[in-house]
KEMARZA-800214 format. One line per 3 residues: number of its first residue (from 1); their letters; for each residue x, y, z of C-alpha. Coordinates in pm, 1 decimal, always signed. Layout:
! KEMARZA-800214
NUM> A> X,Y,Z; ...
//
This chain:
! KEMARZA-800214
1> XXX> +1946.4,+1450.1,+2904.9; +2010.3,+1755.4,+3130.2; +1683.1,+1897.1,+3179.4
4> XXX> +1334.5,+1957.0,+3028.9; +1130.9,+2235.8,+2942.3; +766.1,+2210.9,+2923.4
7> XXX> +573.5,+2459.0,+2774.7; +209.2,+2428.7,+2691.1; -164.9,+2451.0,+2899.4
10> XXX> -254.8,+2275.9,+3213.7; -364.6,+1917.2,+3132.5; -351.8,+1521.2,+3263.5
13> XXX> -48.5,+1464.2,+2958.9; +130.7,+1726.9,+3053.9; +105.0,+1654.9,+3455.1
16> XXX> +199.9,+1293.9,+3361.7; +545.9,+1421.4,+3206.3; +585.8,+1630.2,+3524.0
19> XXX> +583.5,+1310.1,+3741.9; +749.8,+1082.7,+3473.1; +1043.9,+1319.7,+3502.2
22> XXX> +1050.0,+1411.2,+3884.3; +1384.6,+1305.0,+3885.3; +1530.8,+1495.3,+3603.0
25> XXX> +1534.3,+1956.6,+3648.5; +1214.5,+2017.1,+3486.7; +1068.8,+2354.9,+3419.9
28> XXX> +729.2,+2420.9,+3342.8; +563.9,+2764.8,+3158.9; +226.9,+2753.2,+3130.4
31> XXX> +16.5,+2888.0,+2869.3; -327.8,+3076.4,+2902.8; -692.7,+2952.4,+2781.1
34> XXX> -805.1,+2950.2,+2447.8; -1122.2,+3121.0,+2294.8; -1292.9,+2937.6,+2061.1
37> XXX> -1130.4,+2879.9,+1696.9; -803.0,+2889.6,+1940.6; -809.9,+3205.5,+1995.4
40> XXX> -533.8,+3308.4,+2286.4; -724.6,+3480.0,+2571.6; -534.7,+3818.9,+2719.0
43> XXX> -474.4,+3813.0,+3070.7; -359.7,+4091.8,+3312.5; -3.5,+3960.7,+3295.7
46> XXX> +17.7,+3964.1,+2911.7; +11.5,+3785.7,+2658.4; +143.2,+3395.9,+2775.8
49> XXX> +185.3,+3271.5,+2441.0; +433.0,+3590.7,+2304.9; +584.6,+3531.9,+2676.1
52> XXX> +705.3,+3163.9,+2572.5; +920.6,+3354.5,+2320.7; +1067.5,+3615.6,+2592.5
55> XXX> +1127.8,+3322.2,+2838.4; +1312.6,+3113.0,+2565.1; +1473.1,+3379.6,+2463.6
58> XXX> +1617.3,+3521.2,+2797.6; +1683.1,+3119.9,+2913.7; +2028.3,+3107.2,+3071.4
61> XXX> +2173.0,+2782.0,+3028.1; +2440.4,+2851.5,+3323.9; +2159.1,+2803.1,+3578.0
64> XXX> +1902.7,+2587.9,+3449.5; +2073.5,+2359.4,+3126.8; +1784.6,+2210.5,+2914.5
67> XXX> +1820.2,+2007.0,+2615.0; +1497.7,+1874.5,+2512.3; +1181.2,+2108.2,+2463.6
70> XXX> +812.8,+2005.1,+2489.2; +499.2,+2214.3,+2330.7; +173.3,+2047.0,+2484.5
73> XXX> -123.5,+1965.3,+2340.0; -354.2,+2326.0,+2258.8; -721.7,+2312.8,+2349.6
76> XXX> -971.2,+2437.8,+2125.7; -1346.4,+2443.5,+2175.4; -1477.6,+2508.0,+1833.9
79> XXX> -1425.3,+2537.7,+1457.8; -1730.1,+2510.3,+1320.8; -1796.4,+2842.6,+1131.9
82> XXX> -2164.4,+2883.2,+1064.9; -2162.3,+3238.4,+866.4; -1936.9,+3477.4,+694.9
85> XXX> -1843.2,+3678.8,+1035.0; -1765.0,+3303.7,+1149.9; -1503.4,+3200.4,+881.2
88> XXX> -1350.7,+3533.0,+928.1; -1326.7,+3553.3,+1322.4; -1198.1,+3154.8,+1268.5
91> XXX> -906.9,+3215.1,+994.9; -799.7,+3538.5,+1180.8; -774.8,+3355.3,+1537.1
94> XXX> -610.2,+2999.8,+1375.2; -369.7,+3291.9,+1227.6; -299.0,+3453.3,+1519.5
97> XXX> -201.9,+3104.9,+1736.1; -37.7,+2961.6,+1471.7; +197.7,+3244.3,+1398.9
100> XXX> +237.7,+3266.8,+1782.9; +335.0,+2883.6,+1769.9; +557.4,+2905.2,+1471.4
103> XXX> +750.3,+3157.4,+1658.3; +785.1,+2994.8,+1987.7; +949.5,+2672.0,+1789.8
106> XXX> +1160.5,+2903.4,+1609.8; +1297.6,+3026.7,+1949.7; +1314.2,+2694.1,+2135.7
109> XXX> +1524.8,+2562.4,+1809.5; +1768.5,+2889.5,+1854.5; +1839.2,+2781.0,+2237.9
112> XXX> +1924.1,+2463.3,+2161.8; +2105.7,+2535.3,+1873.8; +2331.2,+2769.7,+2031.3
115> XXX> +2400.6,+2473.0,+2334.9; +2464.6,+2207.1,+2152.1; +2158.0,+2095.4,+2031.0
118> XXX> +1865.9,+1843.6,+2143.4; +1520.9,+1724.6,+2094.6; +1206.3,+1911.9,+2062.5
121> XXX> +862.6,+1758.9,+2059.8; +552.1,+1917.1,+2012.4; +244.5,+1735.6,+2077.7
124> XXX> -74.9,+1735.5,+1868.7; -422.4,+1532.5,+1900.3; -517.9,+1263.4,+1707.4
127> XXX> -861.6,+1400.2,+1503.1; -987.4,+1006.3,+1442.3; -1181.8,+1033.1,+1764.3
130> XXX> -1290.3,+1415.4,+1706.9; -1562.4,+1214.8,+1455.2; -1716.1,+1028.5,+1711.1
133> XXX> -1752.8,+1244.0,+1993.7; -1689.8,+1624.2,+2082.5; -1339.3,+1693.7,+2170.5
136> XXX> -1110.4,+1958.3,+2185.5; -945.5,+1988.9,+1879.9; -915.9,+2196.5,+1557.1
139> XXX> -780.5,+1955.9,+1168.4; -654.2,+2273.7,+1095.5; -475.0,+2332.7,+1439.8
142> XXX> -320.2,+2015.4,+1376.8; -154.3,+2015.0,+1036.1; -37.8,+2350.7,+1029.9
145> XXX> +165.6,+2207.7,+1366.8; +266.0,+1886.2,+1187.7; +382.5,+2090.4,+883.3
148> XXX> +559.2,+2337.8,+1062.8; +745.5,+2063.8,+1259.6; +826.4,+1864.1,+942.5
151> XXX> +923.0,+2174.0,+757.8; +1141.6,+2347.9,+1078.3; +1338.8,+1992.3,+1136.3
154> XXX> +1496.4,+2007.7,+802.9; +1599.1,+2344.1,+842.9; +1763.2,+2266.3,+1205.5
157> XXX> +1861.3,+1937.6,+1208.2; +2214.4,+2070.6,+1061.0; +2261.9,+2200.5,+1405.3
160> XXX> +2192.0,+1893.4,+1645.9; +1835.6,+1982.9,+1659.7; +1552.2,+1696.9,+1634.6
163> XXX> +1224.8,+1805.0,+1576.4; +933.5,+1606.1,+1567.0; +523.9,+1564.3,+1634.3
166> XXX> +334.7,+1309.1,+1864.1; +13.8,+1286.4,+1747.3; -169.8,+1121.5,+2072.0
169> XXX> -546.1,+990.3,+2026.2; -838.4,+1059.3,+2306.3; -702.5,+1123.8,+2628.9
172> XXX> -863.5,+870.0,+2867.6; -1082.6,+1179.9,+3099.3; -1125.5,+1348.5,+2808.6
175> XXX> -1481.9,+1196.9,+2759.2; -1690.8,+1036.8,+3022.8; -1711.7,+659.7,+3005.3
178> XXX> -2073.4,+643.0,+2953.5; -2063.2,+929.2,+2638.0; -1762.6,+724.6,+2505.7
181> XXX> -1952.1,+392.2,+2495.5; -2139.6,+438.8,+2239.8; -1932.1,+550.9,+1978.0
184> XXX> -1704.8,+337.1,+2071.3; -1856.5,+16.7,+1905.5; -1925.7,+163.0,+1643.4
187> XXX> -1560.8,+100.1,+1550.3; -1565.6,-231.0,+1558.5; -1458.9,-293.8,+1146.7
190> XXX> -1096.1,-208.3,+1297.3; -863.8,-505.7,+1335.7; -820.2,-359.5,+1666.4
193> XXX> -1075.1,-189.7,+1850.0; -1002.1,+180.5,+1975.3; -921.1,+202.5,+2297.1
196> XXX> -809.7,+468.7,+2509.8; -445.2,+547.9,+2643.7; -366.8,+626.6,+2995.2
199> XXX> -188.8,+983.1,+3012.3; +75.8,+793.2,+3229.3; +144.9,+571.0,+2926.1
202> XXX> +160.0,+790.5,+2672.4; +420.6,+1039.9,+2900.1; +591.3,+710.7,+2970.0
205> XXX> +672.7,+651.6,+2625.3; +752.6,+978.2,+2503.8; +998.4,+1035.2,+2846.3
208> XXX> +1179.5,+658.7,+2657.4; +1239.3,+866.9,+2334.5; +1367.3,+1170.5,+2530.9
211> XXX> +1598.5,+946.7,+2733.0; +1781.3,+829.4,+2373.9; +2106.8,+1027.7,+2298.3
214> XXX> +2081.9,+917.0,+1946.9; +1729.9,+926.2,+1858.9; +1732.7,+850.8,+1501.6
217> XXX> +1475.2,+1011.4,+1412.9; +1383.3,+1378.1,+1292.7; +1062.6,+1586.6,+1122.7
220> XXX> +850.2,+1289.7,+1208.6; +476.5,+1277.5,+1289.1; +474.2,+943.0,+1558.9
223> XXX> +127.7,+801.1,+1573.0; +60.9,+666.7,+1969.1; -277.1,+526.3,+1979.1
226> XXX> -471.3,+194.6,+1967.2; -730.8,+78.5,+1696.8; -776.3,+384.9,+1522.0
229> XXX> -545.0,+588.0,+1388.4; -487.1,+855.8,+1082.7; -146.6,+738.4,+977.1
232> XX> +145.5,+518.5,+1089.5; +508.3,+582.8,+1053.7
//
């Protein structure tokens, strides 16, 4: 592994990489809020999320060599449309991200298919919890990312390019402890019951996949959770 790009909004998975890899060249660009329906927000220095396809683009290998990419997780605050103008503004902004998205991937799968290839993961939230209390997160966010990574890694694997999705359930300061509780035993038909995953752990697990040469593995959606998941592999 050479070097890592992350790429992705400020958040305790993504800061957990950060440290997980302090001893690797890591490079970090940051992407801007997000309006509700996942909107991007502008901001005086542009638009951050076309930017992730200018600084992909531009990357010069010769001073910084990465091979292994990493989207974070996307916030969104909500999806619920409640009239007409509402399922309009909502399609047109999940649009609008989602092409952005589709072309940053695109672009990180060109740099690393031009050097030799390498991994790139894109990170999604687990909706199972989105049921039980508010979070974050957008169903159809999620599985236009999964489909586009499952669809992409077929396309690029040809090239020494691995693509695949974590999905990651509830991060563990997502929710307070005492708005968690509640919901939380409600789950208690599960074999298992749901409980929350350190950010540390989760990085630490994903940095173990990075760290394989030959990860056998491509245009998977990994499941990394306790208790209560959607799928498994």
């Amino acid at each position: 592994m050479n070097g890592v790009l992350l790429i992705g909004e400020p958040d305790s998975l993504m800061d957990a990489l950060r440290a997980k890899l302090s001893g690797l060249p890591v490079a970090v660009h940051e992407l801007g809020d997000h309006a509700p329906a996942g909107a991007p927000v502008g901001r005086p220095d542009g638009d951050r999320q076309g930017s992730a396809v200018a600084v992909l683009d531009a990357w010069d290998m010769s001073i910084a060599p990465i091979d292994r990419i990493i989207f974070g997780p996307v916030a969104i605050e909500h999806d619920l449309p409640r009239t007409a103008d509402d399922i309009e503004r909502l399609a047109l902004a999940h649009e609008t991200a989602l092409l952005s998205f589709l072309m940053q991937l695109q672009a990180a799968g060109r740099l690393l298919a031009r050097h030799r290839g390498g991994q790139i993961w894109v990170i999604t939230p687990d909706q199972s919890a989105r049921y039980l209390v508010p979070i974050s997160t957008s169903p159809i966010d999620t599985m236009a990312r999964r489909a586009a990574v499952k669809s992409f890694a077929r396309e690029i694997r040809r090239m020494d390019v691995l693509v695949n999705c974590l999905e990651v359930q509830l991060e563990f300061d997502q929710v307070p402890a005492d708005q968690w509780r509640t919901p939380r035993n409600r789950t208690n038909v599960y074999a298992s019951r749901f409980r929350k995953s350190p950010a540390t752990s989760v990085a630490g697990f994903l940095c173990g996949l990075l760290a394989q040469a030959d990860l056998p593995m491509s245009g998977l959606v990994v499941p990394v959770g306790i208790g209560l998941t959607e799928q498994s592999i």
